[in-house]
N, C-alpha and C positions, 0 to 999 in steps of 0.2 A: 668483396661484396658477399660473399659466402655465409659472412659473420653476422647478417642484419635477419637472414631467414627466420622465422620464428620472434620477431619483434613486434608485429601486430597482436600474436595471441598474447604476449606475455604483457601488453599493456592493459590490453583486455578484460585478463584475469585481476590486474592491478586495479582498474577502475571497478569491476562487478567486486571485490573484494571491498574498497571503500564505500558502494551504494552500499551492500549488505549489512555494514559496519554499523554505516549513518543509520538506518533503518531500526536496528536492534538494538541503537543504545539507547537506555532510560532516559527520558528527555521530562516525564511529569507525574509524580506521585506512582514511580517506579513504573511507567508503560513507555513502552516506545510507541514509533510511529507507526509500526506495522495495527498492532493495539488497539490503539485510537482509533485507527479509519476504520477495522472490523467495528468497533464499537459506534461510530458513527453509521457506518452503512447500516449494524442494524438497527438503530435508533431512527434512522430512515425508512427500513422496508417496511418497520411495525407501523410507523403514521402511514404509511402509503396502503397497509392491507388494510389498516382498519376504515381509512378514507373509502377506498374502492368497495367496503362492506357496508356502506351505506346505502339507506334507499333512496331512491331517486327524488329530486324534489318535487311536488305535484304543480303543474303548471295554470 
């Protein structure tokens, strides 16, 4: 049994190695995924500041 110790971290490492992987390959017009979602989130925060910089409608 002695031999198993340290089999959790070493799959561990195996699995965070593979998301990392998947993550950072070019997957469209040379961007990964990490890429894309930064560029989405802020294609999001800009419509969401400019929305909230509105004035209110008058009722």
């Amino acid at each position: 049994m002695r031999s198993a110790t340290g089999q959790a971290s070493v799959e561990y490492l195996i699995v965070c190695g593979a998301l990392i992987a998947a993550l950072l390959t070019p997957i469209k017009d040379d961007q990964n995924v990490m890429e894309i979602c930064v560029q989405a989130l802020r294609d999001w925060y800009t419509a969401f500041a400019y929305t909230k910089s509105l004035p209110d409608l008058p009722l």
